[in-house]
Structure formats: C-alpha cells, structure tokens
N, C-alpha and C positions, 0 to 999 in steps of 0.2 A: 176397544178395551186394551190396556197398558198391560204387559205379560205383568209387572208386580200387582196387578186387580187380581188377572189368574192366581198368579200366588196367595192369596188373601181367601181365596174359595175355599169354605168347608166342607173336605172331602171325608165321609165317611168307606172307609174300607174293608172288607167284608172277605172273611175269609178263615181259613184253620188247618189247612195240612202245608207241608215245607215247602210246594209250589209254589205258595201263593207271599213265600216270602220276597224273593228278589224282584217282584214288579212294586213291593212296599218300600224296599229300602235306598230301591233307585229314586222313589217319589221324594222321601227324606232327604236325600244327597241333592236333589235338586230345589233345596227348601223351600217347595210348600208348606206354609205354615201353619195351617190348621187339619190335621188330619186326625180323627178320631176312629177307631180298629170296631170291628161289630166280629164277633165271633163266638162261638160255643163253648157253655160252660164248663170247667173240668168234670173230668169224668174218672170213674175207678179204673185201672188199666195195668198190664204185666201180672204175675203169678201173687205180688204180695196183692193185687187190687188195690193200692194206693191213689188218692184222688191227684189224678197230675192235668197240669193245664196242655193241652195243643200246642205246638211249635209255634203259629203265629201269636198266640197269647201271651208264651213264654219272652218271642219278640218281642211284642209291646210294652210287656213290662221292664223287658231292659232298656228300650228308649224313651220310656216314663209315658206312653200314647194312653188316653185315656181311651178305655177300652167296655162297651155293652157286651153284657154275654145273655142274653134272654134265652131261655127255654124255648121259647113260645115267639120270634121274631114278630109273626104276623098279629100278633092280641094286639086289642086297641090300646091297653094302658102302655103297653111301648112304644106303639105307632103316636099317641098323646105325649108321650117323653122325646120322642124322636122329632115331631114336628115343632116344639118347644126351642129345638137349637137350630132349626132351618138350614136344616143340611141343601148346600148349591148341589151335589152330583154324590154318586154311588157307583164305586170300582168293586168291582164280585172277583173272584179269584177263589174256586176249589171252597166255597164257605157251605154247602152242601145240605141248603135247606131253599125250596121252593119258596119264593118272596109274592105275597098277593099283590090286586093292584092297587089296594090303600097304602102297601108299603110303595110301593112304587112313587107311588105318587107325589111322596113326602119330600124329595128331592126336585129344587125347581129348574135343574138344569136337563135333568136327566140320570142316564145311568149305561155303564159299561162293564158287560161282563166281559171275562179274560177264558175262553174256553182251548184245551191243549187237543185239539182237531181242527181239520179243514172243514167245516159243517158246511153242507149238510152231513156228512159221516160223519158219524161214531157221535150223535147225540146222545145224552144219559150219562150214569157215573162211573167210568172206567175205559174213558179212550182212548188212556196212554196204554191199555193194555191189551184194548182189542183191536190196536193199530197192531202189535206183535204179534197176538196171537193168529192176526187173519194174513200175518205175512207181509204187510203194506211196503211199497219202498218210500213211500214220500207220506210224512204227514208236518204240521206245521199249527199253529196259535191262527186263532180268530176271535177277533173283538167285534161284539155283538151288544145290541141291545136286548136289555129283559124285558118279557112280557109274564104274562103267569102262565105259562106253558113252557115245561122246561127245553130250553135250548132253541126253541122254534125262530126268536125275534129275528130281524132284520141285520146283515151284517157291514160295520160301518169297516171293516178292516182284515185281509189275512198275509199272512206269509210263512212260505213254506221251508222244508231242510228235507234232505235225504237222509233214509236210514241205512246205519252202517256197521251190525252189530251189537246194537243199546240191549240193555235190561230196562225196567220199567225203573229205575233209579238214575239210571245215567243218562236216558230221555227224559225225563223230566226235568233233571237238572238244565239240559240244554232248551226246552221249549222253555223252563220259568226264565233263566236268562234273554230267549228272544221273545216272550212275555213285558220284559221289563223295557228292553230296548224300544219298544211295538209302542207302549203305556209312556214312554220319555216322547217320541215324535206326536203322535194323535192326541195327548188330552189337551194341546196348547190349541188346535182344530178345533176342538169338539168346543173348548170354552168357549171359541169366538163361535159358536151356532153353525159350524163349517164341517158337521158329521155324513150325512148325504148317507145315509146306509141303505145298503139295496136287498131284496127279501130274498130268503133262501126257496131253491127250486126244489120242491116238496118230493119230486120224483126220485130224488138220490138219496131221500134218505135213509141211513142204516142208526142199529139201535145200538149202544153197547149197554151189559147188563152189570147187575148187583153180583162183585165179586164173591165168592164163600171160598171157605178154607175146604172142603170139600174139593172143590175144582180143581186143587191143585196137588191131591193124589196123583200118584203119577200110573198112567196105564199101558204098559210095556208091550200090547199085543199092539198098538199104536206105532206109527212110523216113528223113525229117529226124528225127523224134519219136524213132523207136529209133535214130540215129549219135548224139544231142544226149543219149540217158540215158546210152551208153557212154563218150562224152566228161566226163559229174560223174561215174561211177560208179568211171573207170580212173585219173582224178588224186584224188591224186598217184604213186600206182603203179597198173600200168605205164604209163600215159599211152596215151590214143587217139593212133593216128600213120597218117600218110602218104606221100606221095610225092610233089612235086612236081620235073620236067626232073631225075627220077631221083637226089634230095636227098629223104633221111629229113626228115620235117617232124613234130613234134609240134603238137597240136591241145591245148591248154590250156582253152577256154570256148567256148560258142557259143552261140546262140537259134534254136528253130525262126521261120521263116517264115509267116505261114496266103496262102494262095491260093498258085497258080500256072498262069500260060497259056504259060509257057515249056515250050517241043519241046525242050529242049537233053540231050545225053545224060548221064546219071549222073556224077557228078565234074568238070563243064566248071565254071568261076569263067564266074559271069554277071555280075560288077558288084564292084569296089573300092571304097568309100566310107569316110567317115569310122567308119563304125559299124563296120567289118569289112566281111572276104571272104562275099562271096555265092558260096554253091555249089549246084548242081542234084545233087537226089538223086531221090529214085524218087516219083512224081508230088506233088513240094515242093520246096523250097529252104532251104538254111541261113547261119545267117551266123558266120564264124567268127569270135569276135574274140577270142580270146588265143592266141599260138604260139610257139612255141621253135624253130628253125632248127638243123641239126645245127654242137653246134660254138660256140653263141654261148646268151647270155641269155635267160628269156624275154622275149617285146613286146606289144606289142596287134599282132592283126592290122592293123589300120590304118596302124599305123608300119612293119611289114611290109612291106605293098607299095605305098609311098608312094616314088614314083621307078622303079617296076616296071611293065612293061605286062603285067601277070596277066590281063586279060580274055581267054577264048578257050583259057587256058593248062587243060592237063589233070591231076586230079589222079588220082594210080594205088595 
C-alpha cells in the first residue's frame, strides 16, 4: 500500500478535552485527508452556565472538520450513520465515554487509543493525576487497542519521560506532544497491518479514580510532601483550596520545606516573605506561592499578603 492510500484512509477521531488536541493537529499537518472529529456535545458550563463546546469541538470547527457529537455514541441509529461512511480506523484521545463492541467494529482497520500512562498503571480516568499524586518519577503515552473493557486491550506501543516538577497542566501538555509524535511514527505501521500489539500483564495493574472537587480541599494535618503532590496534581482542575478568615482561597503552586523545629499547629501561616506564605503542616512546613483569592485573579502568594498581617492567621 502507497503511503498517499494511507492518506486517503477515513480516520475518524474521537476525543474532547485539550490533550487530545496536538495528536489531531499533527495528523492535519501531515495531510491526511479525510479526517472526521467524534466528540461530546456542548454542554452548560462556568458561573453564567452558558452552552459552550469542548476544546477539541471548538478545534474542529476552526479547521472546518466535520464533527458527530452523539449523546448516546454506542445506540444503533449512530452506530447505522457511522457504518454508512465506512470509517477505515478510529484514534481515541481523552474522548471519555466507553465505546461497545458494535462501535468497534464499525471501523475495518481497527482502532487506537492514545492513553497518557504506562498501562498497565493508572488505567481509568485521571492518570495524569494519580501519576502525581502517588509520587511517580517516570510515566509516559501508550498506544493501545480498544476493547469494551476500559483500558484493558492489548498494547501496540509506549514511551516513556521523567518527571520533573509538572502540575497536571504542564504534564499533559508534554505527554499530548509526545502523544502526537508516537501517532506521526505508528499509524503509517498500523495501516500496512504491521501493529503486533502485545497484552498487558494483569498483575500490575493499578486503578486511577473519578476526580471530585472535594479531593482537593486541602488537609493541613497531612505532610508538606503529600498537600504539595495534591496542589500539581489538582491544577488546573479542580484546584487544591482552602480557607482563610472564612474566604474560599485557591492554592495554585507551592514547595515543600526540609526541616522543621516549629511546635505550631497544622495550618497556622508561620512567616510571609518574598518567596511566599509559609504554612505549618504535620511535622513540616510549606511555602505557598501561587493563589487565587475568591473573586479576583491569580497572584503570587507574595503579592498576596503584602500589606496583610497573615502571620499567626489560621488556615481551615
């Protein structure tokens, strides 16, 4: 098969949060010529609840991509519309709904998801966050086949990075990039039938869970180590928060502390400085230094409480 055959292949691409953009836009820059987007329909969303579309949606419609947005992916009267245009293959990227296997099927080449872990860890929806939260140094993009069993298939591809300080915004950004890179070498493979994917070993698997806004209260009798993973883990959604003189406080960045001979209780502010808010957590300290105030911009903590007598002040 002539790589311009490949180019001709009707790639449906399946996806909705800003992940799952740069493995879409490197496929365009490498004109493949038929690519049509499968993503979820707007939805009400922000304080006014205004119907706004998902970032890959908002994508597609600025590169004119003709785009399905079904409620209901797996009903027959879509899976009847979807077999109508004889979709060759199916790229998944962050599209966040379990596909059956009559969806599957619909595609006669196949199909590759784009998942941002080394699987068998951190199957489920939030692995850019429970690589953070559980500490990891190393995680890395794995291209997988779907089955109807989320994450379980067969993997036709991974590679790995070290981590080095990320939030869950600025990991992501770097795995969609080597997402895209991963998705530019293997689908030229996969077209010529030359996928070879080998099963995951059931023994390593870990689960990561359904995020809530909840989780990400922050609980100050907790080490500096573990409030400081939950702080990169939960920005940009839902943000580590607190409370200070009874004012919602988002917690945007911070740095553990090493030592401490401070007696002071769990959430007292020991020290303002230029660096940020110092806070006493369970036998350590942290420093905060980026926050959002309910209501206003983010800042640096510094500029925070510059003019403020925060020392002494408790956070809850």
């Amino acid at each position: 098969m002539s790589s311009n055959d490949n180019l001709n292949k009707l790639i449906v691409y399946a996806g909705s949060d800003t992940f799952s953009i740069q493995p879409l836009q490197r496929l365009l820059s490498l004109n493949y010529r038929r690519i049509k987007v499968l993503t979820r329909p707007p939805k009400r969303q922000g304080r006014g609840m205004k119907i706004k579309n998902n970032p890959l949606a908002e994508f597609a419609i600025q590169h004119n991509l003709e785009t399905f947005l079904p409620e209901r992916p797996n009903d027959n009267r879509f899976l009847e519309k979807l077999a109508e245009r004889k979709p060759d293959v199916l790229i998944s990227s962050a599209y966040g709904k379990i596909m059956s296997e009559a969806f599957l099927n619909c595609f006669s080449l196949g199909n590759i998801n784009i998942h941002p872990s080394l699987l068998p860890r951190w199957r489920g929806p939030s692995p850019i966050e429970s690589t953070l939260l559980e500490g990891d140094n190393i995680t890395g993009v794995s291209l997988m086949q779907m089955t109807d069993e989320l994450d379980a298939g067969p993997i036709y591809q991974q590679e790995s990075i070290q981590l080095s300080g990320e939030n869950s915004k600025t990991l992501s950004e770097k795995l969609s990039l080597l997402a895209a890179d991963m998705v530019q070498k293997f689908l030229p493979v996969f077209l010529q039938g030359n996928s070879n994917p080998k099963h995951q070993d059931e023994s390593l698997v870990t689960y990561s869970k359904i995020i809530k806004k909840e989780h990400a209260r922050i609980d100050w009798s907790e080490t500096s180590e573990v409030i400081d993973k939950k702080i990169k883990a939960y920005y940009p959604w839902p943000v580590a928060h607190t409370y200070l003189d009874d004012k919602y406080l988002r917690i945007l960045d911070s740095e553990t502390l090493m030592g401490d001979e401070d007696k002071s209780p769990p959430g007292k502010i020991v020290d303002a400085n230029k660096k940020g808010v110092v806070v006493k957590c369970k036998h350590s300290k942290i420093i905060i230094k980026g926050v959002q105030p309910e209501g206003k911009k983010e800042m640096l903590a510094a500029d925070f409480a510059r003019g403020k007598k925060l020392e002494g002040k408790q956070f809850s």
